[in-house]
C-alpha angles and dihedrals in degrees: 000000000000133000128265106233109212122239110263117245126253118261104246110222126231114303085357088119098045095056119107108224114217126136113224093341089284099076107068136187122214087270095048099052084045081057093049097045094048082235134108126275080237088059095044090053091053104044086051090053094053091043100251099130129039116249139167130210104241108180087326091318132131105228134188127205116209095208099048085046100060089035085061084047092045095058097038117099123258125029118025111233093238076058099052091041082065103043085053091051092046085053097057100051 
C-alpha cells in the first residue's frame, strides 16, 4: 500500500498574505471579520466553531457577511451595536 504524498502549497507572493480580503466591505475573511469585531482572528474561528457567528462556506472559504453580522448583534441583549461603535470611537480619541 503506498502513501499518498500531499500536494505542495502554493508559494504566496509578496504582501499576498497580509491582504484582508472583503469584497466591497460586506464580504469578510476571517481577518477581516477579527478586524470588524476589535477581536482576534483566534477568537473569530472559535466562536464560529461553536456556532456563535454566522458564517457561510464560499470555494472552501470561511465568509462573513457584514450584514448578516450586525443583524446577529442587533438582535442579541445588552449594548446596541450603533452603541458600542461609539464606545470604541470614544475610546480612541
Amino acid at each position: 500500500m503506498s502513501r499518498r504524498v500531499p500536494p505542495k502549497k502554493r508559494k504566496k507572493r509578496p504582501g499576498e498574505a497580509k491582504k484582508l480580503r472583503s469584497i466591497g466591505g460586506e464580504v469578510l475573511d476571517v481577518d477581516a471579520c477579527a478586524r470588524f469585531l476589535g477581536t482576534s482572528p483566534y477568537t473569530v474561528r472559535a466562536r464560529k466553531d461553536r456556532g456563535l457567528l454566522p458564517y457561510h462556506r464560499w470555494g472552501g472559504r470561511v465568509v462573513f457577511i457584514r450584514t448578516e453580522l450586525v443583524e446577529f448583534f442587533e438582535k442579541l441583549n445588552g449594548v446596541s451595536v450603533s452603541e458600542a461603535l461609539e464606545n470604541i470611537a470614544n475610546r480612541q480619541e
